[in-house]
C-alpha positions in Angstrom: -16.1 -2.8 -26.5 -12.3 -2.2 -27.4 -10.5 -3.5 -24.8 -7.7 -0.1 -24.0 -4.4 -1.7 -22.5 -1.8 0.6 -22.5 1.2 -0.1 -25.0 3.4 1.5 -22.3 2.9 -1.3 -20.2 2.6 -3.7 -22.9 6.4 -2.7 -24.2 7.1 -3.0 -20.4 5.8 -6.6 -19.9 8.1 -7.2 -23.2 11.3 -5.8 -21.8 11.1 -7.0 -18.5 11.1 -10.9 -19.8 15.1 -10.4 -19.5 15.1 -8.1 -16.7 17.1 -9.1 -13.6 19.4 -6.8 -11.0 20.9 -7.5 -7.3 17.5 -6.6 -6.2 16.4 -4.6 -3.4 16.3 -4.4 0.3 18.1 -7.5 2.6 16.1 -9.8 0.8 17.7 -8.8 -2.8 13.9 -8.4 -4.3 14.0 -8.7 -7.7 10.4 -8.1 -9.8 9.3 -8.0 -13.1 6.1 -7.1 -15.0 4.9 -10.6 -16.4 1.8 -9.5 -17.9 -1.0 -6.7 -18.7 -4.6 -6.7 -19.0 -7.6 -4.2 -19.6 -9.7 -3.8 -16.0 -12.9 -2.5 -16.1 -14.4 -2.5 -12.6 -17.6 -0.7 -10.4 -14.8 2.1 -9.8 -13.5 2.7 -13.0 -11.5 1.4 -15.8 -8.5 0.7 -15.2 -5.0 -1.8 -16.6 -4.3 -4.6 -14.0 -0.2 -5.4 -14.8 1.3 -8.9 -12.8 4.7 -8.8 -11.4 6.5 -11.9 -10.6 9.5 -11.5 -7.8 12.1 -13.5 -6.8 11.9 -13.5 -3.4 8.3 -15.6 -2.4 6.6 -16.6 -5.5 3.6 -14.4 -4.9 2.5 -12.6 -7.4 1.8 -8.7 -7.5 -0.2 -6.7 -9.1 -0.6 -3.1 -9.8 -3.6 -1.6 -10.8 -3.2 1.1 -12.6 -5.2 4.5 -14.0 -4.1 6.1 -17.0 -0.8 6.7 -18.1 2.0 6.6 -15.3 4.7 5.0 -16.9 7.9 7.6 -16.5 5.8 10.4 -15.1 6.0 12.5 -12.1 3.7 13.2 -9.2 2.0 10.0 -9.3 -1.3 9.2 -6.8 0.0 6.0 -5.2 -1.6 3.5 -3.0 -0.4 0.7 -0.9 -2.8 -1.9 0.3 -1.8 -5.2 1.4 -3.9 -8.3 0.8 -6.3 -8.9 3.3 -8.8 -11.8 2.7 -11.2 -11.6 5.9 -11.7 -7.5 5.0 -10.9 -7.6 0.9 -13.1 -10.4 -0.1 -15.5 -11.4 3.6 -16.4 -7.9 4.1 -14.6 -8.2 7.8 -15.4 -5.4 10.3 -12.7 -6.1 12.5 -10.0 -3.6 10.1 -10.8 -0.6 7.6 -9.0 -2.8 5.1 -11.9 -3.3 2.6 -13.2 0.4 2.7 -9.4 1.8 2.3 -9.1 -0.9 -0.9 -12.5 0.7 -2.1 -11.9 4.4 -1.3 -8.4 3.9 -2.7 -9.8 2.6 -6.2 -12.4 5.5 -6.3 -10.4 8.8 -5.6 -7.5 7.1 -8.1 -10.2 6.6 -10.6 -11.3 10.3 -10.0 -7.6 11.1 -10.7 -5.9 11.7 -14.3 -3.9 8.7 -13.7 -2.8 6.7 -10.5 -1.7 3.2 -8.9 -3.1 0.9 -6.8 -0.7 -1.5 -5.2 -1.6 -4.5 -4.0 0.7 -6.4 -2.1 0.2 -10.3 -0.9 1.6 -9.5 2.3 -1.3 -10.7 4.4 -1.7 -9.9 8.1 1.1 -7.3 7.8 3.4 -9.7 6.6 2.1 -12.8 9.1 0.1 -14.6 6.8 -3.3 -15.3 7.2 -3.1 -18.3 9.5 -0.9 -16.7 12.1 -3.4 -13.5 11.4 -6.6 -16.1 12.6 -4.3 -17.2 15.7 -3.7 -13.1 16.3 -7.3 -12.7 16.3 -7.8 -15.3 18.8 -5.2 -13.3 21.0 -7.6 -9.9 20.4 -10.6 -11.8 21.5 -8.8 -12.9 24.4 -8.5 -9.2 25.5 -4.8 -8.3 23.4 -4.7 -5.3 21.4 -3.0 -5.9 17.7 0.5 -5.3 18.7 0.3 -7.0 21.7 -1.0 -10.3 19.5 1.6 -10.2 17.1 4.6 -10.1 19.7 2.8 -13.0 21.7 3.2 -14.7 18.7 7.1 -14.0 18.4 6.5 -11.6 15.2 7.5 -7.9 15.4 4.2 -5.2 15.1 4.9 -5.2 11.2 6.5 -7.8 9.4 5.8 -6.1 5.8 9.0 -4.9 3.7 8.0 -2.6 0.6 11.2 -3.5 -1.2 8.8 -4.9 -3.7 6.7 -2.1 -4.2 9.9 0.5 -4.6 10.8 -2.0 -7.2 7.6 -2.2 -8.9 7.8 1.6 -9.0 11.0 1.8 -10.5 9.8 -0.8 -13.1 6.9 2.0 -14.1 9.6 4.3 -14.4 8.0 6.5 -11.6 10.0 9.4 -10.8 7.9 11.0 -8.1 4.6 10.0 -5.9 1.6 11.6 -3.7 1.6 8.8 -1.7 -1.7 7.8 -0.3 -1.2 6.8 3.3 -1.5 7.3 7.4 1.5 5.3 8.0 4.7 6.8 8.2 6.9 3.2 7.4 5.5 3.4 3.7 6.7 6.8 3.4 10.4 6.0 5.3 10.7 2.8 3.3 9.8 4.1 -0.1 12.1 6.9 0.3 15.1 4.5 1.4 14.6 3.2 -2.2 14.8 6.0 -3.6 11.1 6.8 -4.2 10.7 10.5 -4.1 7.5 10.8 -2.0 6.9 14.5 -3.0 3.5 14.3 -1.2 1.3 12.5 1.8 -2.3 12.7 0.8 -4.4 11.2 4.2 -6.4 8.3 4.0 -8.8 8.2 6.8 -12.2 5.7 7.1 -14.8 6.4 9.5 -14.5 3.6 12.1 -17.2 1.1 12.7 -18.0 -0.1 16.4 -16.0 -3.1 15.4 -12.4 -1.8 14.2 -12.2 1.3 16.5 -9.9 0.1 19.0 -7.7 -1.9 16.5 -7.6 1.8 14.2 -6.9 3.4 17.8 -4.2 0.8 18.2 -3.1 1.4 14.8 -2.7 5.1 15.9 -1.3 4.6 19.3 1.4 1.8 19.2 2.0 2.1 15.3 2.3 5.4 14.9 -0.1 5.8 12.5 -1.6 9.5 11.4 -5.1 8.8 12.4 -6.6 11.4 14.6 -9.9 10.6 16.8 -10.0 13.4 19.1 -9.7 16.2 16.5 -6.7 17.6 17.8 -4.3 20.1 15.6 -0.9 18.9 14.4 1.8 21.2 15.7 4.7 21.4 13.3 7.9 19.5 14.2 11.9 19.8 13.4 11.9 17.1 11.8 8.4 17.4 9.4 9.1 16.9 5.6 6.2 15.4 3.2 3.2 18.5 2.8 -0.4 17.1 3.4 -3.0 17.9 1.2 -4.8 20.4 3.3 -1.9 21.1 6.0 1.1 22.6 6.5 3.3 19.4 7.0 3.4 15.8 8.2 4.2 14.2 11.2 7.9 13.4 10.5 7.4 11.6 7.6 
């Protein structure tokens, strides 16, 4: 079977090779496309492109579903690595069902992106993530874990995800999310986030009070008690299926 890379990203992998800039965020994150490859997978076929940044030496990736480059209105996800949910199958987060779900409605889509960012633990790593958990078996909620271990309730910056947007030449994105810190942060790059599509997983006996934390202390748009969402002053982004956000 042909293998079907697009030569968008192809002449982008070959123009980024002298790419640099004063990089974004405090961190001056600078990334550039390093490689492309055909992905076929159990959710569809998709191009898997490598970006290398300046910043930590991890590499990564988008995964993308037909042709984005310079378009407008793009389905975007962001999904930071997680190894105990992504690759153990972990019931303690949603992490590996919102990597799955993700993949499948983008692969239902004309064309969309999957980001995944190595930003493990929320930006912890996974060792300090294992010493976290140790805290939540000890009777901590996540939050509370992650300040008894000196770090702030998320340590993730999406500098590198604005950039790897701007490197697709994305102009505009129906960003798939609950939390309101992708949407503030993209836009402070200059990401127009035209739309907030939800992204809501059933919770397991397991995860519910870390996705209940997640909703309480982190402000995230998860809603267990079915309540309506009363517009606000400040609402902006338009949900798929509602009249507006919650300040995002």
């Amino acid at each position: 079977m042909k293998k079907q890379v697009s030569q968008k990203l192809l002449d982008l992998v070959e123009k980024d090779k002298e790419h640099s800039c004063a990089g974004y965020g405090p961190d001056h994150v600078c990334v550039r496309a390093a490689g492309v490859a055909d992905l076929p997978t159990e959710f569809g076929h998709f191009n898997i492109v490598a970006f290398w940044n300046n910043r930590d030496e991890k590499d990564h990736i988008a995964i993308v579903h037909g042709e984005v480059v310079g378009l407008e209105n793009v389905p975007v996800r962001l999904h930071s690595e997680c190894l105990t949910g992504d690759a153990l199958g972990s019931l303690r987060c949603d992490c590996r069902d919102q990597l799955k779900v993700s993949l499948q409605r983008i692969a239902e889509e004309p064309l969309g992106i999957v980001l995944y960012l190595r930003q493990e633990g929320r930006g912890i790593g996974l060792l300090n993530k294992i010493r976290a958990y140790q805290l939540q078996d000890g009777g901590l909620d996540t939050v509370e874990a992650n300040l008894a271990l000196g770090f702030r309730d998320d340590e993730r910056d999406f500098a590198v995800a604005a950039h790897m947007l701007h490197s697709l030449g994305i102009k505009s994105v129906r960003l798939m999310t609950n939390n309101p810190k992708k949407v503030d942060e993209l836009r402070q790059y200059q990401i127009n986030v035209v739309e907030r599509l939800p992204h809501i997983i059933p919770p397991n006996e397991h995860n519910r009070f870390y996705l209940e934390t997640k909703s309480r202390r982190s402000g995230h748009w998860i809603d267990f008690e079915g309540h309506p969402h009363l517009p606000e002053q400040a609402d902006g982004v338009q949900v798929a299926g509602m009249a507006s956000t919650d300040a995002e």
